[in-house]
Structures are given as C-alpha cells and as structure tokens.
C-alpha positions in Angstrom: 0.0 0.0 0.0 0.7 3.8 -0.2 2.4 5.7 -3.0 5.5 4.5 -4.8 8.6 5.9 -3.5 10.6 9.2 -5.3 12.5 9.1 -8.4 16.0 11.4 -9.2 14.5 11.6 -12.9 18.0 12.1 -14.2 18.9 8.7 -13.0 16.4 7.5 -16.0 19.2 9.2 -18.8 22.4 7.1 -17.2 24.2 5.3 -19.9 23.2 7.6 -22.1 19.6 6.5 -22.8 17.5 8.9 -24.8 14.9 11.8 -24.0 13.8 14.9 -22.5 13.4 16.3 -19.0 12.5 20.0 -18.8 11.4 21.7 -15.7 9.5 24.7 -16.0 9.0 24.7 -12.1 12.7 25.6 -11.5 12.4 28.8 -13.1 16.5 28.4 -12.9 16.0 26.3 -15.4 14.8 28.9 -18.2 15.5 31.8 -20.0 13.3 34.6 -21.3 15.9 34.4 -24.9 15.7 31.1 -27.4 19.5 32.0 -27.4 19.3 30.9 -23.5 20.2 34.6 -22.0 17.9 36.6 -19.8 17.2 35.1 -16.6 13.1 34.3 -16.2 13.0 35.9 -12.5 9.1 36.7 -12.0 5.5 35.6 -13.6 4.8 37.4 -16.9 8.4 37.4 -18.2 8.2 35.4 -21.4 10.0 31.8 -22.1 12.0 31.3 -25.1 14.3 28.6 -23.6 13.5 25.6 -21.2 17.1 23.6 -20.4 17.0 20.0 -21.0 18.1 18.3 -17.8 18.3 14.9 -19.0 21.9 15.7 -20.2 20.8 15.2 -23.8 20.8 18.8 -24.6 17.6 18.7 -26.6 16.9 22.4 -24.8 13.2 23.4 -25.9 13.1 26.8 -27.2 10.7 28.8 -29.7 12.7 31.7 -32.0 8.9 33.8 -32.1 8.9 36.3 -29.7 5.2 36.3 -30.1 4.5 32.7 -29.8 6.5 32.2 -26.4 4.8 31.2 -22.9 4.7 33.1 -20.1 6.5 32.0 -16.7 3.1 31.9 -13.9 2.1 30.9 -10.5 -0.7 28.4 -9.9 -1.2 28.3 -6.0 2.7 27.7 -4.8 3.6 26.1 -8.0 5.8 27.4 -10.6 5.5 26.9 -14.5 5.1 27.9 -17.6 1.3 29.1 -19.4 0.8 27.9 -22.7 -2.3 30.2 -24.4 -3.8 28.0 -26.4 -3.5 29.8 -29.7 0.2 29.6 -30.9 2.5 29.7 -27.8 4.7 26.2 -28.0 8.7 25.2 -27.4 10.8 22.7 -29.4 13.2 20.7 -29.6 16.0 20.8 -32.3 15.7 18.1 -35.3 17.5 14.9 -33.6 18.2 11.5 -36.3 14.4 9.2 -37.4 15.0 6.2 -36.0 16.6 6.7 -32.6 13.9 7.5 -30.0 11.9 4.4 -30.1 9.6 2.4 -27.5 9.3 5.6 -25.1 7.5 6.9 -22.0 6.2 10.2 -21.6 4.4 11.6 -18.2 3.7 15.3 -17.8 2.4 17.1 -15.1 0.2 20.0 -16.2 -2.6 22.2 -15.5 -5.1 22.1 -18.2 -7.7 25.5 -18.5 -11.0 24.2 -19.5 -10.8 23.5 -23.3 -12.2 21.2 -25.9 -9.3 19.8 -26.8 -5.3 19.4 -26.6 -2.3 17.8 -27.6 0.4 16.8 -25.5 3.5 16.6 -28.5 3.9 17.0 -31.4 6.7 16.1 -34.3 5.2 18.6 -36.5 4.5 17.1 -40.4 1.5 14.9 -39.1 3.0 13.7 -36.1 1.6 13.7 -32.6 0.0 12.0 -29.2 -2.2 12.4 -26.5 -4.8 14.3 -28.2 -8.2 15.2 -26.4 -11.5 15.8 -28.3 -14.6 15.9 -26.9 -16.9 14.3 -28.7 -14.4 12.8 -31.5 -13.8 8.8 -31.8 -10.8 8.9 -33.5 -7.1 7.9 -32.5 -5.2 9.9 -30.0 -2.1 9.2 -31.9 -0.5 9.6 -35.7 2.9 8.2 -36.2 3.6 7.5 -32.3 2.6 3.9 -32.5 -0.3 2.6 -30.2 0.6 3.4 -26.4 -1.9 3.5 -23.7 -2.3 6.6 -21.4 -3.2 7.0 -17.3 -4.0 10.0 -15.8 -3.1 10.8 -12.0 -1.9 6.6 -12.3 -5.6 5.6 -13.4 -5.8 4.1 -17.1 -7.2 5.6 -19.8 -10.2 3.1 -21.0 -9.7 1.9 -24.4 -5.5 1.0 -23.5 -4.2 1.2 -26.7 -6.9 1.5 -28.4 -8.0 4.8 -26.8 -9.8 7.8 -28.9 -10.0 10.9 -28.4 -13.5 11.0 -26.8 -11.9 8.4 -23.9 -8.9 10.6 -23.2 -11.1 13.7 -22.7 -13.7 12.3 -21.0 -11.0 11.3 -18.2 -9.4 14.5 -18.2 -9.5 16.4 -15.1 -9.9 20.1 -16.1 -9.0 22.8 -13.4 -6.7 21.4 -10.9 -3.4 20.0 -11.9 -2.8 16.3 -13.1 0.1 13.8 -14.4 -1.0 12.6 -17.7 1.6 9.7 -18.8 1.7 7.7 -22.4 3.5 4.6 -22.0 5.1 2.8 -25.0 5.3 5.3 -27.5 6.7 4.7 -31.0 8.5 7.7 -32.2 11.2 6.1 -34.4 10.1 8.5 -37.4 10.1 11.4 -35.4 12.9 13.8 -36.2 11.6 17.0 -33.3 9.7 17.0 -30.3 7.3 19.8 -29.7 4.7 21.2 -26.9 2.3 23.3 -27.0 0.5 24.0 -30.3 -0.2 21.9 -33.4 -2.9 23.0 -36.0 -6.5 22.1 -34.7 -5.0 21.0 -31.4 -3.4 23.6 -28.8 -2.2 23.6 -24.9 -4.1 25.9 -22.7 -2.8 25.6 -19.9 0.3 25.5 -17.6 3.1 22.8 -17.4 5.2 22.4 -14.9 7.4 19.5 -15.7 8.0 17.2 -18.7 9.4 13.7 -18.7 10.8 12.1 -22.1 12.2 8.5 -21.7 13.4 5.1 -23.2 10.3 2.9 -21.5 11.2 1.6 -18.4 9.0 -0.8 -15.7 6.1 -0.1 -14.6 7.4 -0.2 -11.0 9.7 2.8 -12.0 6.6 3.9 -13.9 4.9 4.7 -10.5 7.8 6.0 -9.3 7.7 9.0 -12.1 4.6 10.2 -11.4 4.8 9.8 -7.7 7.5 12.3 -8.6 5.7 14.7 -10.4 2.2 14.3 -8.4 4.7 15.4 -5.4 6.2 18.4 -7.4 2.6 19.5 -7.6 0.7 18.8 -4.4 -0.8 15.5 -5.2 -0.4 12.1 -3.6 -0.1 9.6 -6.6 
C-alpha cells in the first residue's frame, strides 16, 4: 500500500539512454531568450528557452517572440502558461529512427478547453490528443501506447480515442498525464504546445521524455511529479 517511493529523474538518462526532461517549475532552469540569455525571475516574463536536464541537450526553445509562454504561478507552484492559440517550445531536429519504445508523463494544469495535444513532431505527427466528442485515434505516427492520468488508465489501453482521453481529463486542478510505450522512431523534433486544430491551454510544470522503463519505475515518475505539484499519486 501507499504511494511509490521518489524518483532522481536524471537517474532515468544514465548510460546515455535517450529523451527529455525539462522543468518549468525551477524557473532556474529557463530563460526569457531562445539564445538561453535573460534570466526568467518573476511571472509574466516570457520563455524562449527551457534547459534540457536529461543531459541530452535537446533544450526546448521557440525563436517567435510572439508565440512564447509566459512564466506563472498556480497556487505555490511554478511553470510555464501555454495560451492555447500559438504559444509552444521545441526541440532541435535529432536522427528518425533513434527514440523508439518511449514513456512520456507530464504534469500540467489544463484551462477548460475542448481539446489538446500533449506533443507534437510537427508534419503529421503527434500523441495524447483530447476531443470531446471525437472517436478517433489519440495518436498519428507515435505507435499505439496506452495513457493513465493521475496513475488511473485511460479506458480503451491502446486503443483509446480521443473522446476516452477527454472524458477522463481532469480540467482545473493540476494532473500527471503519462503515455506509455510510444513509438517515435520516425520522429525527427519533439514539440509542446500548439499543433494545427490541437493547442495547450494551460500551464506545465514539468516534462518527462524516456526510453520505457518498468512499470514499478513507472509509478515512481509520477509519484515524482504528483509530489512536485501537491498530489499524492
């Protein structure tokens, strides 16, 4: 019983294994400049750069002064606020074929919206969509993983639509949303935040890319997260 115990996320990158871990919620860890200058010191200042902590050095950035989040508050915990039109940060093109069989968990605060997308590879590529109302996949090009939210699963596993997703969506408060077993091998960029038809709005405070791991060390991750923002998972 209880919750699974904490995870150092950066031991999941030893070796050299692949991925992303960017923390909005260590404002430390940004920068108001893509170039990675200007320190992000109080809400409102604009994000241009997030630092990849996995050691990987796949830093999320956007060039568009315009289409940058905001640093924000929610409650005592920092993050970023995506607006749901065009704001979004990205990764730099890595090779197809190298960030196969992957985990992704996320812990975000989602505004009340009628749909989202948590990445996208830009070209027709994404996962984790949420449509009310729609029955069709929650993935294109990112294989057939299956999704929990705040450790609950998505009904449907791998099969799940968009209408599934949504409906167990938690609007308002903050939540860990994981997708376990991705395929990304044709992926050549990693992006957050807005894809055409599907948008973030909302706040993210940390993001998790990884090879897959167990689902012991699963529970671990977002025990993690749920504990960087107030939730026991």
């Amino acid at each position: 019983g209880g919750s699974a115990p904490l995870i150092d996320p950066a031991t999941l990158y030893t070796g050299g294994k692949k991925g992303i871990w960017i923390k909005p919620r260590d404002w430390t860890t940004l920068r108001q400049s893509y170039l990675g200058t200007t320190a992000v010191t109080v809400a409102t200042d604009p994000v241009g750069y997030a630092a990849d902590q996995s050691g990987n050095a796949k830093h999320m950035v956007n060039a568009s002064a315009v289409q940058r989040p905001f640093a924000i508050t929610v409650g005592s915990v920092n993050a970023i606020d995506f607006d749901g039109s065009d704001d979004k940060l990205a990764t730099g093109s890595f090779t197809a074929g190298t960030w196969t069989t992957m985990d992704f968990f996320i812990a975000i605060y989602l505004d009340a919206a009628a749909q989202y997308v948590l990445a996208d590879g830009e070209d027709d590529r994404f996962f984790g969509v949420g449509s009310n109302g729609s029955a069709s996949s929650t993935v294109i090009n990112a294989g057939s993983p299956s999704y929990k939210i705040n450790g609950i699963a998505v009904p449907g596993g791998p099969a799940a639509t968009r209408a599934q997703l949504y409906d167990a969506t938690t609007f308002g408060p903050w939540i860990v949303i994981e997708a376990n077993a991705l395929d990304l091998s044709t992926w050549t960029k990693i992006q957050h935040g807005a894809y055409p038809g599907f948008t973030i709005n909302g706040k993210l405070a940390e993001l998790i890319l990884c090879e897959s791991v167990s689902d012991a060390v699963r529970a671990q991750v977002r025990t993690y997260l749920g504990a960087a923002v107030g939730l026991t998972i």
